[in-house]
N, C-alpha and C positions, 0 to 999 in steps of 0.2 A: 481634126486630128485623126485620119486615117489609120488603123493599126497594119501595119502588116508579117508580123508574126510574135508567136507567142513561145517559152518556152522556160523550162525551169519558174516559172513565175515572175519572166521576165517578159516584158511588153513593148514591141519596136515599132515605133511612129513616124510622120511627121508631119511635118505642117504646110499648109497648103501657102504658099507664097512667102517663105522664108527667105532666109537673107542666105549667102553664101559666105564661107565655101559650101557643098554638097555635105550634109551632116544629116543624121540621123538621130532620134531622141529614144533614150530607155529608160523604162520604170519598173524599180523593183521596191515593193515593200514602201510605196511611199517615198522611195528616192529618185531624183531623177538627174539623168547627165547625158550629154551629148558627145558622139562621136566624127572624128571626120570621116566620111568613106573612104578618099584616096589615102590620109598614115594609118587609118584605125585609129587614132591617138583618141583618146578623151580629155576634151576643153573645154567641159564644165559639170560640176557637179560631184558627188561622190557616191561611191558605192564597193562595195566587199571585194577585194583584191579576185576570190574565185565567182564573182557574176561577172568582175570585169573582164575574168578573162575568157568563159562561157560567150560573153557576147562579141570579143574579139574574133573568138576563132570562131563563130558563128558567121560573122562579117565578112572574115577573110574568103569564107567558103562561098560568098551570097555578095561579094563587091561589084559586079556587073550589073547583075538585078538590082542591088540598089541605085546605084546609077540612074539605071533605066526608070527605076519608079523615084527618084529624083528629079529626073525632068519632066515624067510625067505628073508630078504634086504643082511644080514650079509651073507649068500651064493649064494649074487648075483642073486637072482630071485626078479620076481616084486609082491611086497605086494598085498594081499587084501583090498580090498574095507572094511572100516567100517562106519556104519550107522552114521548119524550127531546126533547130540543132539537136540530134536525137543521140 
C-alpha cells in the first residue's frame, strides 16, 4: 500500500494490483474511502464533508500524476511521490 501523499492528516494510497476503474484510497482519522481519478466522485467509504473536499481539490490539482502513478501501481512498481495540498 504505497502512500503517495500526505496532508492535513490525510494519507493518499494505493494498492498494488487493484481492480478498476483508476481509484485512489484515503485515510483520515481511521476512516477510509475511495475516490475515482477521472469524476473525483467518492465510491466508498465516508468522511467529513471539508476533508472530502480538501482531497478533491487536492485531486483535481494532481489528476495526471495520479494517472501516471495508477499505472505505474497496476504494473507493480512503486508510485510517485505527489505534492500535498498546501
Amino acid at each position: 500500500m504505497p502512500e503517495v501523499s500526505r496532508f492535513f492528516g490525510i494519507c493518499i494510497v494505493f494498492f498494488f494490483n487493484d481492480h478498476n476503474p483508476p481509484h485512489f484510497h484515503a485515510v483520515y482519522e481511521g476512516r477510509k474511502a475511495i475516490f475515482e481519478i477521472h469524476s473525483l466522485q467518492m465510491t466508498e467509504g465516508t468522511l467529513p464533508p471539508r476533508v472530502r473536499g480538501f482531497i478533491v481539490e487536492w485531486a483535481a490539482q494532481h489528476q495526471q500524476e495520479l494517472m501516471t502513478d495508477w499505472e505505474t501501481v497496476r504494473a507493480g512498481k512503486t508510485p510517485g511521490k505527489i505534492a500535498p495540498l498546501q
